[in-house]
C-alpha positions, 0 to 999 in steps of 0.5 A: 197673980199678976197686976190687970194692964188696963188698955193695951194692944198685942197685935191689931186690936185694942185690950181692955183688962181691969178685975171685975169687969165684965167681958165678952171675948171671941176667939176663933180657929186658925182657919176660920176667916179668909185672908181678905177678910182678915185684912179688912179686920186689920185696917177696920176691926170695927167690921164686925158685921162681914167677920160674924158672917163669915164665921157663921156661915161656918168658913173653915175645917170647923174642927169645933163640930166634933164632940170631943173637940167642942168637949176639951174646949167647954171643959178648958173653959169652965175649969177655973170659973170660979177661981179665976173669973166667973163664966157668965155665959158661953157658947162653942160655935163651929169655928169660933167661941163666945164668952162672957166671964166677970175677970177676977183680981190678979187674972189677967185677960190675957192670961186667961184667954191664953190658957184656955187657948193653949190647952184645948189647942193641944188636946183638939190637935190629939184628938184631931191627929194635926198639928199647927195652929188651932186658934187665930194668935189674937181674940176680940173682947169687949167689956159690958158698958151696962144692963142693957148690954149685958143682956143683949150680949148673953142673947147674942152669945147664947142664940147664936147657934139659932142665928147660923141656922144649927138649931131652931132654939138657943137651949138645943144647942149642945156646946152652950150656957143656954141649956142651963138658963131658966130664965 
């Protein structure tokens, strides 16, 4: 178990870790943006609307399309809800995966995103016969500030597949919370 940092930065863009918050992270595969936008993130990661352009119009190999794959990444993702954070919702895009998890004490985001990001890459560069990088080095997290954006952010996670045009409602897309809400 390790003490949560708080604020911090690892490459370009700012961290918050703390137990028990709240947190939509976003990671993404290694191809899944082009350079130019890329760059703009680094000098502007506030451009959030062109990056979830790009990453829904499905740029890249989109290796999370293949079933096996999308399975290693919902699986990795799942294994310690409960133990090491609670998953509140997710959903495994094409190119690129959104989560919310309640962080639990003595597990540190960093920690936790990097498991998930190490093991599936491993896995999907077996299953994919490849190797290199899987997942772009750093991730986006936001924690949830109150009601409102916790229910806005579960509807952006959970329909985003609607939203890029993979399927007409959010519980028909495999690799989601979605189809297990009764809401």
């Amino acid at each position: 178990m390790s003490e949560h940092r708080g604020w911090y930065s690892r490459h370009y863009l700012p961290h918050f870790d703390a137990a028990h918050l709240l947190q939509v992270v976003t990671v993404r595969l290694a191809d899944s943006l082009p350079t130019s936008i890329m760059a703009q993130v680094r000098r502007v990661p506030e451009a959030q609307a062109e990056t979830e352009a790009f990453l829904d119009s499905g740029y890249g190999a989109c290796w999370l399309r293949e079933p096996a794959v999308a399975k290693v990444v919902e699986t990795s993702l799942l294994h310690f809800d409960g133990t090491r954070y609670r998953v509140l919702a997710w959903c495994i895009m094409p190119n690129h995966v959104h989560m919310m998890i309640e962080q639990m004490e003595g597990h540190r985001l960093g920690d936790v995103v990097g498991s998930w990001k190490r093991f599936s890459a491993l896995q999907a560069n077996r299953i994919l016969g490849r190797q290199g990088p899987f997942w772009q080095t750093e991730y986006f997290d936001r924690f949830i500030r109150d009601g409102g954006h916790y229910h806005a952010a579960i509807a952006y996670i959970e329909n985003n597949p609607v939203k890029a045009g993979l399927v007409e409602q959010a519980a028909h897309w495999l690799w989601s919370s979605a189809k297990h809400r009764t809401v």
